[in-house]
C-alpha positions as CSV (number, residue, x, y, z in Angstrom):
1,X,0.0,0.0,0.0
2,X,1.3,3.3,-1.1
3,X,-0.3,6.4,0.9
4,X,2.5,8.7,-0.4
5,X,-0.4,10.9,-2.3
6,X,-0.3,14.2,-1.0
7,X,-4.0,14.6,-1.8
8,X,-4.5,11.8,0.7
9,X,-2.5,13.1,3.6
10,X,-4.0,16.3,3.5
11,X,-7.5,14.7,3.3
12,X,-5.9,12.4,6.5
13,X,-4.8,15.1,8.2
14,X,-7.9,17.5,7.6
15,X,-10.2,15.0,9.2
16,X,-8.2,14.1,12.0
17,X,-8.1,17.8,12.8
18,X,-11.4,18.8,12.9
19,X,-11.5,21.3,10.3
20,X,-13.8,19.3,7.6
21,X,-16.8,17.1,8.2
22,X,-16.0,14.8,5.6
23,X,-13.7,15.4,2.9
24,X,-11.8,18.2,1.0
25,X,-13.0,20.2,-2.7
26,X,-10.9,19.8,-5.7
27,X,-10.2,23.5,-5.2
28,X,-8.7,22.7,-1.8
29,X,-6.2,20.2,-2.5
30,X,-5.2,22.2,-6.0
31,X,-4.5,25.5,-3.9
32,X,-2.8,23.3,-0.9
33,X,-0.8,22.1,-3.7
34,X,0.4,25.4,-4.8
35,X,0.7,26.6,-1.2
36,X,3.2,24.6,-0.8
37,X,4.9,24.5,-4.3
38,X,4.2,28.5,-5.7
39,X,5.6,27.2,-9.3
40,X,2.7,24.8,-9.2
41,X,0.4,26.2,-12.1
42,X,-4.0,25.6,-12.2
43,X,-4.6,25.4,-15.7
44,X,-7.5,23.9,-17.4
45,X,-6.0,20.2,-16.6
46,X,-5.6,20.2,-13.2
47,X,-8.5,18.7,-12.1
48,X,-7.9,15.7,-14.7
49,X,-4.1,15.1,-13.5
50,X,-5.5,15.3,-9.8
51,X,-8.6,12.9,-10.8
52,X,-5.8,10.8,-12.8
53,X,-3.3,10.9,-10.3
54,X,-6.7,9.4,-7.3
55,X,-8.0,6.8,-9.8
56,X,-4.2,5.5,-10.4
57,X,-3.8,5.5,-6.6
58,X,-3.2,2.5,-4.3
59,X,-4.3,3.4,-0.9
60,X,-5.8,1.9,2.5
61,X,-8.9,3.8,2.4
62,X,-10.6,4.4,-1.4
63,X,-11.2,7.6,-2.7
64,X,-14.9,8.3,-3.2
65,X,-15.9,11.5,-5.4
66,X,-19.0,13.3,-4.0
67,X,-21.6,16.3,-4.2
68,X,-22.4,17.1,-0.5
69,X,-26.0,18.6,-0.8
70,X,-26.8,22.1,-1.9
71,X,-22.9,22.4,-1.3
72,X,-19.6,21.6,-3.1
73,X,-18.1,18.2,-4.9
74,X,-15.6,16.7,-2.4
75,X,-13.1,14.2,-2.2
76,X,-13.7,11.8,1.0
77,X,-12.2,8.8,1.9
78,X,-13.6,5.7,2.8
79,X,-12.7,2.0,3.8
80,X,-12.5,-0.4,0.8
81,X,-15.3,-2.8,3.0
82,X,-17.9,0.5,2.7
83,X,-17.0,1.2,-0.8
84,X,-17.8,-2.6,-1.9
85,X,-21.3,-2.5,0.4
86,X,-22.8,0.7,-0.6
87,X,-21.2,1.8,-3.7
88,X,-20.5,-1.3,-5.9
89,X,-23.1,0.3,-8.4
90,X,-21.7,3.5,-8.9
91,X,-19.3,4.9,-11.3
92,X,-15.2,3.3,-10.5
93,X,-12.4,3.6,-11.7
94,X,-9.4,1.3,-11.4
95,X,-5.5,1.8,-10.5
96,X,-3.1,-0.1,-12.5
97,X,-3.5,-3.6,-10.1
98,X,-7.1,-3.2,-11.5
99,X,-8.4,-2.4,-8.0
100,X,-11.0,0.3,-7.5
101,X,-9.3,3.6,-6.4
102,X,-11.9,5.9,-7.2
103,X,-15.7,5.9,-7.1
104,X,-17.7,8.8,-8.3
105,X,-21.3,8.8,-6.6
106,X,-24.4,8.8,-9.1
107,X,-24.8,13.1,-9.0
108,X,-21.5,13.9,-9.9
109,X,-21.5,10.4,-12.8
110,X,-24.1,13.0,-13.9
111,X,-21.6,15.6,-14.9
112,X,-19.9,12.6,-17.4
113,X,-18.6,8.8,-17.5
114,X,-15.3,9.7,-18.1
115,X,-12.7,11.4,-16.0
116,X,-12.2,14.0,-19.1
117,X,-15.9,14.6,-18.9
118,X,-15.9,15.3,-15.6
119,X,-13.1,17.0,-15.2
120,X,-14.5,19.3,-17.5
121,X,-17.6,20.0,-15.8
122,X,-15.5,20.5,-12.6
123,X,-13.1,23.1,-14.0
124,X,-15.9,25.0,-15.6
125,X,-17.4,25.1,-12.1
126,X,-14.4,26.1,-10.4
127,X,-12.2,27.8,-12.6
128,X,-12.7,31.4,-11.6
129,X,-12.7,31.1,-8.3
130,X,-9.5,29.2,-8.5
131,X,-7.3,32.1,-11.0
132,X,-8.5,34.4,-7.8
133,X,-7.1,31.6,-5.0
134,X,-10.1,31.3,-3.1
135,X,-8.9,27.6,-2.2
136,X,-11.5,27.0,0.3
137,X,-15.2,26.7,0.6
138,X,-16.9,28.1,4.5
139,X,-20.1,25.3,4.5
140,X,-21.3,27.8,7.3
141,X,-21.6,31.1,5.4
142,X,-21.6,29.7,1.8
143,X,-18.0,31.3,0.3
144,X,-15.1,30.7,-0.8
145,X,-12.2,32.4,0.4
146,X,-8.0,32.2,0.3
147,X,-7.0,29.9,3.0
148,X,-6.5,31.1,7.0
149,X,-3.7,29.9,8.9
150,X,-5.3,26.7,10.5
151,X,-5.8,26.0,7.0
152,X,-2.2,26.8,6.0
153,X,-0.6,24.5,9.0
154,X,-2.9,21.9,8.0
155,X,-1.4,22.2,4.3
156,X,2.5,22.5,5.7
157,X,1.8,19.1,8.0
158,X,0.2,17.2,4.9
159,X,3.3,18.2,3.4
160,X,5.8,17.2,5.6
């Protein structure tokens, strides 16, 4: 098992912190990226290398792809065990061992089959606020804004 995904330790280490309910937007994990690499450029493939990178992934938990209601898309992690129970009908996609790394739930399949597809309905959703780096979604008051600094040592210990 290879947990060295970035994407996944920050995920890890948002939960275990408190900060997120469940799991982390695309924009999130794109900015954190770039927080802590500033050459790091969001361009219109992004979200496909990041969706790539997740479906290629071989990790304890599996990487489910969400739409939390009347809210954002998010990335959440889940044990393999859940995944097979409630989820075996939704949309997967398989790492090289042919194992399912990623499963998208049946509203965000909606968006597209493929990971192109929905990629691209992802970056059309997000693109604007992510060329102004406002990285991170408030659930409470229903923004976006550039990450705070419990958000930044979250990134930074992810990182290390």
């Amino acid at each position: 098992m290879s947990d060295n995904n970035f994407w996944y330790r920050l995920i890890e280490v948002a939960v275990k912190s408190d900060v997120i309910l469940d799991g982390l937007t695309i924009p999130f994990i794109l900015g954190a990226k770039k927080h802590i690499n500033p050459n790091f450029e969001i361009d219109d493939n992004s979200i496909y290398d990041l969706l790539t990178e997740i479906a290629g992934s071989e990790t304890g938990q599996k990487a489910v792809l969400k739409y939390w209601p009347n809210n954002q898309y998010i990335i959440v992690l889940r044990e393999p065990e859940f995944c097979q129970a409630n989820l075996s009908n939704e949309l997967t996609f398989k790492n090289k061992k042919g194992d399912d790394a990623l499963y998208v739930t049946e509203y965000v399949s909606s968006l597209g089959s493929s990971l192109e597809e929905i990629s691209k309905a992802l970056n059309e959703e997000y693109k604007r606020l992510m060329e102004k780096e406002t990285f991170s979604w408030d659930h409470i008051v229903r923004s976006w804004h550039k990450f705070n600094d419990v958000e930044k040592n979250i990134i930074n210990e992810a990182a290390e």
